[in-house]
N, C-alpha and C positions, 0 to 999 in steps of 0.2 A: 498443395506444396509438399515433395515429398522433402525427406530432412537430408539437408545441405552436408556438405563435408565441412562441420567447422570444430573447432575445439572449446565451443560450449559449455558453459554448466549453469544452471537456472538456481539460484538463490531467494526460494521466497521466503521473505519475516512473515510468522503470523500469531505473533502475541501479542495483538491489543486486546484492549480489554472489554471495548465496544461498549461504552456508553452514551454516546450519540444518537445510536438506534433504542437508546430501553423505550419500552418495558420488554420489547422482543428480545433485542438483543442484552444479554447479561454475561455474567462474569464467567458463569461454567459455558457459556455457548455465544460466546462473541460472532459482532455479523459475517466474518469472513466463513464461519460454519454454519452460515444458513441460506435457505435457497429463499432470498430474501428480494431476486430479479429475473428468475428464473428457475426452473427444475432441478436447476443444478445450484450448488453452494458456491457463493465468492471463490471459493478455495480452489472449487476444481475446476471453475471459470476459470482460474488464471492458468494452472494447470493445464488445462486444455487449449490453452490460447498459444501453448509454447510446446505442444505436441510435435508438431511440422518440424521444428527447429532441433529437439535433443530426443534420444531417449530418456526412459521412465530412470537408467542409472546415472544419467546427469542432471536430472532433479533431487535440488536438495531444499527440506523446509527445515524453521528452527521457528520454535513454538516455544509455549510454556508450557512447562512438565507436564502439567495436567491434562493438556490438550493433543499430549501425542499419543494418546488410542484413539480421538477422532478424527484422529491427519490419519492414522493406519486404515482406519474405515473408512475414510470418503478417498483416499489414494492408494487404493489398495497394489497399486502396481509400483508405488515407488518402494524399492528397498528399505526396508527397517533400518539400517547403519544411516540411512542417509534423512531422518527423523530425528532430529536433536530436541530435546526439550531440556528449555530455563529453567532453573530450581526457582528464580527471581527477575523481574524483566530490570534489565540495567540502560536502557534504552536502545538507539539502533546501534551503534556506533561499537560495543560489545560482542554484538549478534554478528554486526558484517565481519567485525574483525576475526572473531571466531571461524568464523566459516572461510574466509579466506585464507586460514594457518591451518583447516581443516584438507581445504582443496589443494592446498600446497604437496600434501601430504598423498592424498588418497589419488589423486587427479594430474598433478603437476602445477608447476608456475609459470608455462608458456597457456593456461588456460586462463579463457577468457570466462568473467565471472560476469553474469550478470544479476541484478538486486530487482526482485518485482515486489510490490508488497503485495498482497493475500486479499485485498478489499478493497479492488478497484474495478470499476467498469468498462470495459473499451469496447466500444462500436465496433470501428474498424481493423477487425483484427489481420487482413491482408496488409495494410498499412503497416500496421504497430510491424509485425515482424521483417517487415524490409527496414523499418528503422533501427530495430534492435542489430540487425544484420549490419548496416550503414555505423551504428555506435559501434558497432565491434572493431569496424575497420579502423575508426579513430582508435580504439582501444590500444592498438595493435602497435597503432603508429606512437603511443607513449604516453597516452589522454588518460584523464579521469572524465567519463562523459555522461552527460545526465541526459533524462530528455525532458524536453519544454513543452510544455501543453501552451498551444496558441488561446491566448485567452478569446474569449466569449463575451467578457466585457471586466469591470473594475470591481472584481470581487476582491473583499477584505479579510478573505479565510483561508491564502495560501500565500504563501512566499512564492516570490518574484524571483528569478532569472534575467541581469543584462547581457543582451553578446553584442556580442564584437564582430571584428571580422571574421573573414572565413578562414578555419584553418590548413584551406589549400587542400584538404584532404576530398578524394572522391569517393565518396561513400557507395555500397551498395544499393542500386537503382537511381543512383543520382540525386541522392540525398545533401540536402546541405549540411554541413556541418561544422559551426561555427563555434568562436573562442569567445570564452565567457570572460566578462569584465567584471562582475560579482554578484552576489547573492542580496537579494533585499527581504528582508526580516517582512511579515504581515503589515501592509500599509492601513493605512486611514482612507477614506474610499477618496478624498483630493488627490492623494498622493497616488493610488492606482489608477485616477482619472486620465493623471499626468503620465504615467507611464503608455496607457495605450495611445494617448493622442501622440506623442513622441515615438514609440514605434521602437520595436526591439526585443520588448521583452515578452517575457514566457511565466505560465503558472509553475513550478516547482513540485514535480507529483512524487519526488522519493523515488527513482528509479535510479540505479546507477552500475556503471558497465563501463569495466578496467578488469587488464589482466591480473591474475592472481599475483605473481611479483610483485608489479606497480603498488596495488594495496599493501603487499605486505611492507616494502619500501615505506609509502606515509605512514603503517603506527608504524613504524620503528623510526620515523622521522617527528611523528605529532602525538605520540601516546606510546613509548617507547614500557612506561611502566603496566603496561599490559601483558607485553611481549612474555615474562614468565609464567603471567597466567595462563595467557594462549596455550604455552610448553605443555606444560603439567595437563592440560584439558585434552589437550588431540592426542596424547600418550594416553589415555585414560579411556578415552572414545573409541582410541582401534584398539586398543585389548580387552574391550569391552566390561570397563571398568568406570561404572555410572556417578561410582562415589565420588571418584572425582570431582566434577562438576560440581555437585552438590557441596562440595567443600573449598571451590577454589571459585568459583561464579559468584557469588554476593563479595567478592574483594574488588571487582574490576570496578573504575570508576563508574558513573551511573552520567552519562553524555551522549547528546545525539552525532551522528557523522556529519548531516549537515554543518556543526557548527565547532565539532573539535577536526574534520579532515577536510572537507571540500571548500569551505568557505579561507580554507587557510592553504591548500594544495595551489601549487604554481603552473600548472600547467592541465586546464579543464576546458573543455569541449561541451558544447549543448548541441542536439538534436531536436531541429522543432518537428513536432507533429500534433497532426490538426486528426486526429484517429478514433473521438466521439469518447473522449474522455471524463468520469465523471470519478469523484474519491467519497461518493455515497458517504458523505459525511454529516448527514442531519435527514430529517425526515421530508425536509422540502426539496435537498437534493437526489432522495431515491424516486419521489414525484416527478422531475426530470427527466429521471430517465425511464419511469414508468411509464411517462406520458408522452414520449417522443412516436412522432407521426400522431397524435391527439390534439385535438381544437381544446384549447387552454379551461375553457370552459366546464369539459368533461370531465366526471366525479374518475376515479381509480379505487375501482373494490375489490376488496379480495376477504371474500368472506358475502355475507346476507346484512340490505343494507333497502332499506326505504327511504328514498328523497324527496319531498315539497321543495320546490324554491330551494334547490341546494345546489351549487356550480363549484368546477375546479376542487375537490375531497378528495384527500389522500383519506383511506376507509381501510383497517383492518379490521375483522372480526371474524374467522373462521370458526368460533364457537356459540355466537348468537348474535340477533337481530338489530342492529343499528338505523334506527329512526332521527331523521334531520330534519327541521325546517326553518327555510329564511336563513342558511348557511353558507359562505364563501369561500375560498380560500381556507378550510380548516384542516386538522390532522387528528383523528380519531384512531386509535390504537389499544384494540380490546385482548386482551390475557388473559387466564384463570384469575390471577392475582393480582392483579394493576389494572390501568387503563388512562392512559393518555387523554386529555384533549386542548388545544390549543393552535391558534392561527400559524399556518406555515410558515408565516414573518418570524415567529416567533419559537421556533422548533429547534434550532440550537440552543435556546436556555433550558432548553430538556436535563444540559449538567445540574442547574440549578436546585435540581430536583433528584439529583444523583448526592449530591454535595445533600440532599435536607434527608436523605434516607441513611447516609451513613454517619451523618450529626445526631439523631434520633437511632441508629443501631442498630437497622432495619435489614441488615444482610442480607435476611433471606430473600431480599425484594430485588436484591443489586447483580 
């Protein structure tokens, strides 16, 4: 797909702080900067995923401070100006708004902004990009639009998506693209029972694609007392004046966009797509997708690993030999300094264990 004539800009957030993945993933090198499904890093998976669609100057990331010398080295082609780094992460709702009063600026407010996060997996990346193409067109038309991950079944680890009907609009490739009735908070697994038997609704992956105006319109409609900080910040940024930031970013409130803009915006569009989406958010969801086209059975190694009577092992250990027997369904995860272990049922309480290293002061572990 060569790159379309459109008026693009790729926005990816990537300052989480990745504790889902420890012991790998830690606070100076979150999973979106590891090649933790591939040769390549989260980061420049996603990067790469939106190659087709813009140039390397309408790629913009916004990280945390710390982390933009290893956004300059694994994207070596995106402009430096277009590398923002958080002195503080204030959650997403800070970051898009920022960037949005950024592009306003540098880009224009007829561009169409779109929001990827840094640490997600897409299969289908022909898909994904007609849908982001199809989201733009609603954009265009006056939307705030999200896309819907077609669920897979009644997981209780994402917020939910209801639509509506359709909002008449024809998307690129004949996309549908329907009007959202509202946002449902993380269910209880009854309650996302009920949602798939009833039909409609969509996972909530943090994707979001609205023109620059339109965004700047809701803060200044829903978080109006940002709007000076934004000022002060993008005057600071193109005179390439750092201190700013550093001095006006720990004031902006500290809120997701999900739930101070979108859940509150009057007029939103969702785009479903079924595009082999995964948000690699536990050690049993990068199993998923390490093990797609795999008989469920099969161990996943990466590293040196002896099994007896061992099925279905997520196995890291690139630095030494990992012996199993009489093992199912586990998650082994070996590091200079750590080491995981614990049943894949059980690999999101991994925080639990985040939360007892920095109760005990254990930094250097996090």
């Amino acid at each position: 797909m060569s790159q379309p004539e459109t008026n693009l800009a790729i926005v990816i957030p990537a300052g989480g702080g990745g504790t889902r993945l420890w012991p790998r993933s830690r606070q100076s090198t979150p999973k979106q900067f590891l090649d933790i499904v591939s040769h390549r890093t989260m980061l420049q998976e996603t990067a790469d995923r939106v190659e087709a669609l813009v140039p390397p100057s309408r790629l913009f990331v916004i990280t945390n401070a710390r982390h933009v010398d290893p956004v300059r080295e694994q994207l070596p082609e995106v402009p430096i100006q277009n590398i923002v780094g958080e002195p503080v992460g204030r959650d997403s709702a800070p970051a898009i708004g920022l960037m949005a009063a950024l592009l306003e600026r540098v880009a224009g407010p007829d561009t169409v902004m779109v929001v990827l996060p840094a640490d997600h997996v897409i299969l289908n990346g022909d898909l994904f990009r007609t849908t982001l193409l199809a989201a733009a067109d609603a954009a265009r038309a006056g939307y705030l639009v999200t896309v819907g991950i077609t669920p897979k079944g009644p997981d209780t680890g994402f917020g939910y998506i209801q639509s509506g009907a359709s909002t008449g609009i024809e998307g690129t490739g004949g996309v549908p693209i329907l009007s959202v009735k509202q946002f449902k908070e993380k269910p209880k697994k009854e309650i996302a029972e009920q949602y798939l038997a009833v039909g409609g609704y969509y996972w909530n992956a943090g994707m979001y694609i609205a023109t620059v105006s339109h965004l700047r319109d809701l803060f200044k409609t829903y978080l109006p007392q940002m709007e000076a900080g934004f000022a002060k910040i993008v005057d600071g940024l193109i005179a390439g004046n750092t201190g700013v930031m550093t001095d006006v970013f720990h004031t902006l409130d500290k809120i997701s966009f999900d739930y101070a803009i979108a859940e509150k915006a009057e007029k939103v569009a969702v785009v479903p797509a079924d595009i082999g989406w995964n948000d690699v958010g536990s050690w049993a969801r990068l199993a998923e997708v390490l093990s797609h086209g795999k008989h469920e059975s099969e161990n996943i190694v990466v590293g040196d690993h002896i099994g007896y009577d061992t099925h279905g092992a997520l196995i890291y250990s690139p630095g030494r030999l990992i012996a199993t027997i009489g093992l199912d369904d586990i998650v082994i995860i070996d590091t200079p300094d750590a080491t995981l272990i614990c049943p894949k049922s059980r690999s999101e309480d991994v925080k639990h264990i985040v939360e007892a290293l920095k109760a005990r002061g254990d930094h250097h572990l996090l």
